[in-house]
N, C-alpha and C positions, 0 to 999 in steps of 0.2 A: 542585268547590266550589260550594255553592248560595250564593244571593241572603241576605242579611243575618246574614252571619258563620257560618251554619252549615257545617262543614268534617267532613270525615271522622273514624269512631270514631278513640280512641286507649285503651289500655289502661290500667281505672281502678284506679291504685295511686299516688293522688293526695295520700293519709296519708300516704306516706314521704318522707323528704325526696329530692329529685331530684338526678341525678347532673347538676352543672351544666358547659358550660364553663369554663375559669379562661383569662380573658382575660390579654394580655400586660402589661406595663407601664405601658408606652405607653399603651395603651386605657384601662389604668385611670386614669392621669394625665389625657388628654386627651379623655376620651368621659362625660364626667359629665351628668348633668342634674340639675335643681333638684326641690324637691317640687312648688312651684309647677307647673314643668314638665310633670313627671309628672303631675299632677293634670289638668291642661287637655288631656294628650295623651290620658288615656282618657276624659276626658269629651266631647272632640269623635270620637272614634271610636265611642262608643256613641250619639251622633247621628246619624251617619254610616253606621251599621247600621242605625238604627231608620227611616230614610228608603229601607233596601231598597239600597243600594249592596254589591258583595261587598267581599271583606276589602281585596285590592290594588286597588281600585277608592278604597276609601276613603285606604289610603296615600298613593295616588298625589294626592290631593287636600292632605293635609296636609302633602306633601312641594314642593307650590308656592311656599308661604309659610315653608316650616321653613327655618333658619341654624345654623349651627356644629355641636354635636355630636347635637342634633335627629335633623339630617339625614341624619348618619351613620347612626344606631339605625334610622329609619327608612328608609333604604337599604337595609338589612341586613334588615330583617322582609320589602319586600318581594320581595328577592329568595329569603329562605328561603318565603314564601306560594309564587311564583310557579314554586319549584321541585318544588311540591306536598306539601312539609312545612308542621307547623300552625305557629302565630304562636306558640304557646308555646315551642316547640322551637328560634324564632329569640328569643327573651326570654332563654330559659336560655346564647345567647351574653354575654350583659351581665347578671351574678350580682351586680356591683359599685352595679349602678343597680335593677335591678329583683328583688323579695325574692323568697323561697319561697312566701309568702302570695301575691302577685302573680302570680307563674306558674303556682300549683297553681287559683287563681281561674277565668284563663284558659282550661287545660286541660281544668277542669270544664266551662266554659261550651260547651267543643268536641269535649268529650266527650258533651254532652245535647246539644247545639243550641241551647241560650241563649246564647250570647255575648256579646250586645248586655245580657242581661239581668244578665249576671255583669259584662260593663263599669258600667254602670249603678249596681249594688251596692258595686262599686269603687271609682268614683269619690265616690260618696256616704261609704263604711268611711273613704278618704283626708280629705276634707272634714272629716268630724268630726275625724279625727287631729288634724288640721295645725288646727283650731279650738281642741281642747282645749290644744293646746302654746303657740298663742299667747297662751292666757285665763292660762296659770302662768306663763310667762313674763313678759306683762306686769303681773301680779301682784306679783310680783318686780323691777321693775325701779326703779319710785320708791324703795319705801326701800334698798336698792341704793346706789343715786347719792345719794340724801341719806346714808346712813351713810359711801358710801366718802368723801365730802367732807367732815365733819364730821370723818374722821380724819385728811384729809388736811391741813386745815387746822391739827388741834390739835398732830400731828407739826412743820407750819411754825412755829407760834410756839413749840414748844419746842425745837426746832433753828436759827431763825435770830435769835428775839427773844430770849429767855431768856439765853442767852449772851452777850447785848451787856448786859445789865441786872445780873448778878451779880457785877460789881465794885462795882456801887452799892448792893445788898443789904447787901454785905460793910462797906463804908463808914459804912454807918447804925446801928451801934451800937444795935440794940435787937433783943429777941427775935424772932426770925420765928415766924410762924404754921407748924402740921405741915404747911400744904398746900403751901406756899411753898418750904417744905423739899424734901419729896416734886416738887414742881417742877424745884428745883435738882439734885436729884441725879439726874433722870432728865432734863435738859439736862448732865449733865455725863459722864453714861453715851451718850448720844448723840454728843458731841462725842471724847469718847477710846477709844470703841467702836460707833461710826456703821457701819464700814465690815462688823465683825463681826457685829453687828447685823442688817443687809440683808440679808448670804450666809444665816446661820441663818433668818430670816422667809422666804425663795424657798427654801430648802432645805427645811423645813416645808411647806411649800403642798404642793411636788413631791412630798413624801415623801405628803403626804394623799393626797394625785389618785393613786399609784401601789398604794398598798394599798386604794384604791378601786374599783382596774381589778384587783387582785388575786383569782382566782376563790375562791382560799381563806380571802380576808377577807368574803365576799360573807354568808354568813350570818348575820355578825356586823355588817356595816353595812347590810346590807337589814332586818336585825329592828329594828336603833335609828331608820331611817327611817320605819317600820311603827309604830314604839310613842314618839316625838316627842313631845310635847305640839305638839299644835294641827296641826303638820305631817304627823302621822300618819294622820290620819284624811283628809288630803288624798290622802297618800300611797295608802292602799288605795282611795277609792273612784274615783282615776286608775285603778289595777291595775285595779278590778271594771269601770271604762266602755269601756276599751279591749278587757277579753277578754268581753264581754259584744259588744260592739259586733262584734269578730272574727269568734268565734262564731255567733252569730245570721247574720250576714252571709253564710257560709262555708252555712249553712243553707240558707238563701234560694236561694244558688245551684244548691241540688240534690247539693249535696255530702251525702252520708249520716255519721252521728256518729262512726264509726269511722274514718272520712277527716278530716273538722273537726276534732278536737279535737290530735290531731296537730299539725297544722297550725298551731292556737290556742296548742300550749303551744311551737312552735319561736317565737313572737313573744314570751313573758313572759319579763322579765328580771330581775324577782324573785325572789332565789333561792326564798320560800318559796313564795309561790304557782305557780311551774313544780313546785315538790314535792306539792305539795298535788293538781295538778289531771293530772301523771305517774301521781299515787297513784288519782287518780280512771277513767285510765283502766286502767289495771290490774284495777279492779271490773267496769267496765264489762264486760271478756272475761271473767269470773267471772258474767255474768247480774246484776248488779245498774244500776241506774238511776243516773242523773247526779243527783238529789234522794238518794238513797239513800248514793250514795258520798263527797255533801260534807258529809251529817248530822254534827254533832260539829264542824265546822268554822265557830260562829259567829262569831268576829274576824275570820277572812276570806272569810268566807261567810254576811254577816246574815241573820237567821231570814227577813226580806221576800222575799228575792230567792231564798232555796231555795222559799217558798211560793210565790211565780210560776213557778219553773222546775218545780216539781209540777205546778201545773195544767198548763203546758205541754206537758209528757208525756204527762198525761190524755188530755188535747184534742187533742194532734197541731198545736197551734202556739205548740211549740217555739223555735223562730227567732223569731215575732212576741216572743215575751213574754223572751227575750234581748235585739231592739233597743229592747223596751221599757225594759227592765232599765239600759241604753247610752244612752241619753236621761236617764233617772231618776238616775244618776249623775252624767252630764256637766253636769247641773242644779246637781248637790249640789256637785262640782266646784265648781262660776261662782259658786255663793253663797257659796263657804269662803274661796274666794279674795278675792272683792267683801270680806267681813266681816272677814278679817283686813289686808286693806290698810288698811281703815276703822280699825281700831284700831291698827296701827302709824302712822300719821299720825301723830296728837298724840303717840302713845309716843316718833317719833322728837324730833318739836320737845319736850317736856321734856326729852330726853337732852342735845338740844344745846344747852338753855338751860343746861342743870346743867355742861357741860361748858365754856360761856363764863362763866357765873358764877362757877366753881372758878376759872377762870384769872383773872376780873379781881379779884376778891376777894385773889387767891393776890401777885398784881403791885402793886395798890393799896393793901392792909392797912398793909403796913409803912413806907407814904410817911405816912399817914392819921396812923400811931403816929410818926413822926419830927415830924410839924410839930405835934400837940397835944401834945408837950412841949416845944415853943418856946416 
């Protein structure tokens, strides 16, 4: 093994997916890591290359300070380093922590002799990941907690107030309002089928989430994801920053196109665009061009970014004008997000004004109508 991660060839059949081991139970239960984790551990080992240290050299560094299941992973790599297997070949013991995209990275890097520069690119492809998931995420999160409050609150008064007040509705002798109405009888629907109620609403959710994880429903909830109002378009230009971002990446590292793309579409979980870009390599072994084979494809392949990935081709930088492509996106991402949180703001406070007005309007009217005919 030479000085800064360079290791012995390995044979490049880096497209396929890898026969990995399947760890026991156990391991998988108790040997987890975080992305955080992940993230910090290759990016202090592509430091730790680029300063010229070998591979178990740099292990043995990170294993001073590492704790819990860290320490374990890296026990493991260096004793598979030190037994003169590559580090890839100790990754593919733990399938559950570290992906196909991960290990086939790797391999490449020790497959050329760039390692540190495929850690590098790694760690970088991870960053932006783990950036983009946080920007939708917390995009999501405020109206979220105001909407789930607003309902949770209007379920409590119509569950615990309403009911104590419908004897004195009933008392007051004068017409009620239809909202008043509509009030009462879904406090009253509440109160003598409360318990039926709940079971059917968690049986619903469950039933969503299951034909969601359903492979055979996936066509059918990946395109209404895809074609959303407002959310759709979040939707694919997430798809485009991510296999953009992969791609390019997968380039950089010296990975050749018939290896990368492979690779790019074992990550897409989209059912259309894994079809779209399956279909694309299919052309490719036919002699046509990645520009050429997503032609026809602009909802999910805008005209801008097949015209960058043309020139790319031209030029021979390919990869640059991919992690160009993976920025240009993760931008449009952060502004859809930014722009729609901005507008649901006020969308949600009218909601919930409308939704306390209904209710005091709905409780007061009919006191309002008893004492002005006194």
């Amino acid at each position: 093994m030479k000085k800064g991660g360079t290791v012995k060839k390995v044979p490049n059949n880096l497209g396929k997916v890898s026969v990995q081991e399947t760890p026991s139970l156990l391991t998988r239960l108790t040997v987890r890591l975080s992305q955080t984790e992940k993230l910090l551990l290759t990016k202090y080992l592509s430091v730790l290359l680029l300063s010229g240290l070998a591979i178990d050299d740099a292990i043995d560094i990170l294993l001073q300070q590492a704790k819990g299941p860290l320490r374990k992973v890296l026990e493991t790599l260096r004793t598979t380093v030190r037994s003169g297997n590559t580090l890839s070949s100790g990754l593919k013991r733990y399938p559950h922590i570290f992906s196909n995209v991960f290990i086939s990275l790797i391999a490449a890097g020790e497959s050329s002799g760039t390692l540190q520069k495929n850690l590098e690119h790694l760690a970088t492809q991870m960053q932006k990941e783990h950036e983009l998931k946080k920007k939708i995420t917390g995009a999501l999160m405020y109206p979220s907690i105001v909407l789930m409050s607003a309902i949770t609150i209007s379920v409590g008064i119509v569950v615990f107030v309403l009911p104590n007040i419908t004897s004195l509705f009933a008392s007051l002798n004068v017409p009620l309002p239809w909202t008043t109405k509509v009030l009462l009888w879904i406090a009253k629907l509440f109160n003598e089928h409360g318990l039926l109620l709940l079971i059917g609403s968690i049986a619903t959710v469950v039933a969503l989430l299951f034909i969601r994880s359903i492979r055979l429903f996936h066509p059918i909830t990946h395109w209404l994801a895809l074609h959303f109002p407002v959310v759709g378009k979040i939707v694919r230009n997430t798809n485009l920053a991510r296999i953009t971002r992969l791609f390019g990446t997968l380039l950089h590292s010296g990975m050749p196109i018939s290896d990368a793309l492979p690779v790019t579409i074992s990550i897409i979980k989209n059912v259309h665009y894994r079809n779209l870009f399956s279909q694309l390599l299919v052309m490719l072994g036919q002699g046509r061009t990645i520009s050429q084979g997503l032609t026809g494809s602009d909802y999910f392949m805008p005209p801008i970014a097949l015209r960058l990935i043309r020139v790319g081709e031209e030029t021979g930088t390919l990869g640059d004008m991919l992690l160009y492509l993976s920025n240009f996106y993760e931008q449009e991402v952060d502004d859809a997000t930014k722009n729609a949180t901005t507008l649901l703001e006020p969308l949600m406070i009218v909601l919930i004004g409308l939704m306390v007005g209904v209710l005091a309007f709905s409780i007061i009217a009919p006191i309002y109508q008893v004492v002005g005919s006194i």
